[in-house]
Residue, then its C-alpha position, 0 to 999 in steps of 0.5 A: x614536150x621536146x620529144x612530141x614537138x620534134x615527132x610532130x615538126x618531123x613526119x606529122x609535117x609531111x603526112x599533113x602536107x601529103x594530105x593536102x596536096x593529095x585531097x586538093x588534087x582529088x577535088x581538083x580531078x572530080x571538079x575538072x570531071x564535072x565540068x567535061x561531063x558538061x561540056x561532053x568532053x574527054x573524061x576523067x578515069x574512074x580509076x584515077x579517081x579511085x586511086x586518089x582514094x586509095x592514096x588518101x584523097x577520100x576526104x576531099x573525094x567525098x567532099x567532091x562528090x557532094x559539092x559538085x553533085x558527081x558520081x552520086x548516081x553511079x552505084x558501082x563507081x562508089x562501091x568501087x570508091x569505098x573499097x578504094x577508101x577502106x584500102x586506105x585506111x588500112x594501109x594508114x594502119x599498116x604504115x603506123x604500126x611499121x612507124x611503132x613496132x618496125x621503124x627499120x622498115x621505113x624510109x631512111x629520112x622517116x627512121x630518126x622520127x619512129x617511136x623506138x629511134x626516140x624512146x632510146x634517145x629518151x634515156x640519154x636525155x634523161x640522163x642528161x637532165x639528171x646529170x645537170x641537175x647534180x651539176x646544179x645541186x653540187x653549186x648549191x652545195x658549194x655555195x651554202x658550204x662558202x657562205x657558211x665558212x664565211x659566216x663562221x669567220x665573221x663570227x669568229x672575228x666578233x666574238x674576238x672584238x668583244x672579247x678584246x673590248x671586255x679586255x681593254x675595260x677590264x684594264x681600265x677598271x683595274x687601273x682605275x682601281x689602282x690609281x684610286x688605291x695610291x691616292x688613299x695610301x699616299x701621307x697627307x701632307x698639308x694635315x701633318x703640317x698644320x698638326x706640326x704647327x698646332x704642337x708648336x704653338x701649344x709648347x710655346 
């Protein structure tokens, strides 16, 4: 899309303002023609108006002729002027084919615009392209490697908390356990005092 926007800003730019400018200078020439042959005045050339066809200006030639109803009758000035119109077309042929298949013998400022000047600059754009998007598969490696490095150590940091916590209730089971162990091993005193005093009482 970028190559065919620069191909048709480049030489499409030109040929369509040449186009303009030389088919506006044919109605130009055929209207001012026109108004001599009315005013019976110095005329136009018929080979003027046969070389603005042959450079392009048929189009605005032909629309001439039908508009201002001139040249109409005069058999020999058209088939001149369809010579002159067929001479174009096939220099517009021959100048294509140069712009394809000959680019180096073009003008120098429409050279850059050939079609082989821009198929060798495609590779190097595809290259380019290829390139960024490796550029941009290796940051997305890099940053799922990151994120899962991080996400392993956070895991890694959990699984050590529980394992902590399990740790500190196991400890406290135990000491619980421990404590609750003492108390039953330890002698009853308050009992083996009133035993004492019920064997006193019995002697007496």
């Amino acid at each position: 899309m970028a190559h065919f926007a620069q191909y048709f800003k480049g030489p499409m730019a030109v040929f369509s303002s040449y186009a303009v400018a030389i088919n506006a200078s044919a109605v130009g020439l055929f209207y001012y023609d026109k108004q001599q042959a009315i005013q019976h005045k110095w005329r136009v050339r018929e080979s003027t108006l046969h070389i603005t066809a042959l450079l392009g200006g048929w189009v605005g030639g032909m629309f001439a002729m039908e508009a201002f109803k001139h040249k109409r009758a005069k058999q020999s000035f058209k088939n001149t002027y369809y010579v002159a119109v067929g001479g174009n077309i096939v220099l517009l042929t021959g100048f294509a084919y140069l712009f394809r298949k000959s680019p180096h013998l073009l003008p120098p400022f429409l050279k850059k615009y050939s079609s082989s000047q821009m198929i060798r600059s495609q590779p190097q754009t595809l290259a380019q392209r290829m390139e960024q998007q490796q550029q941009h598969l290796q940051r997305h490696d890099q940053f799922i490697e990151q994120k899962n490095i991080e996400l392993h150590q956070q895991r890694k940091q959990q699984r050590r908390h529980h394992q902590q916590q399990q740790q500190q209730q196991t400890n406290v089971v135990d000491n619980t356990a421990s404590s609750s162990f003492q108390v039953q091993d330890r002698p009853d005193n308050g009992k083996q005092r009133n035993n004492r005093r019920r064997n006193n009482n019995k002697n007496n």
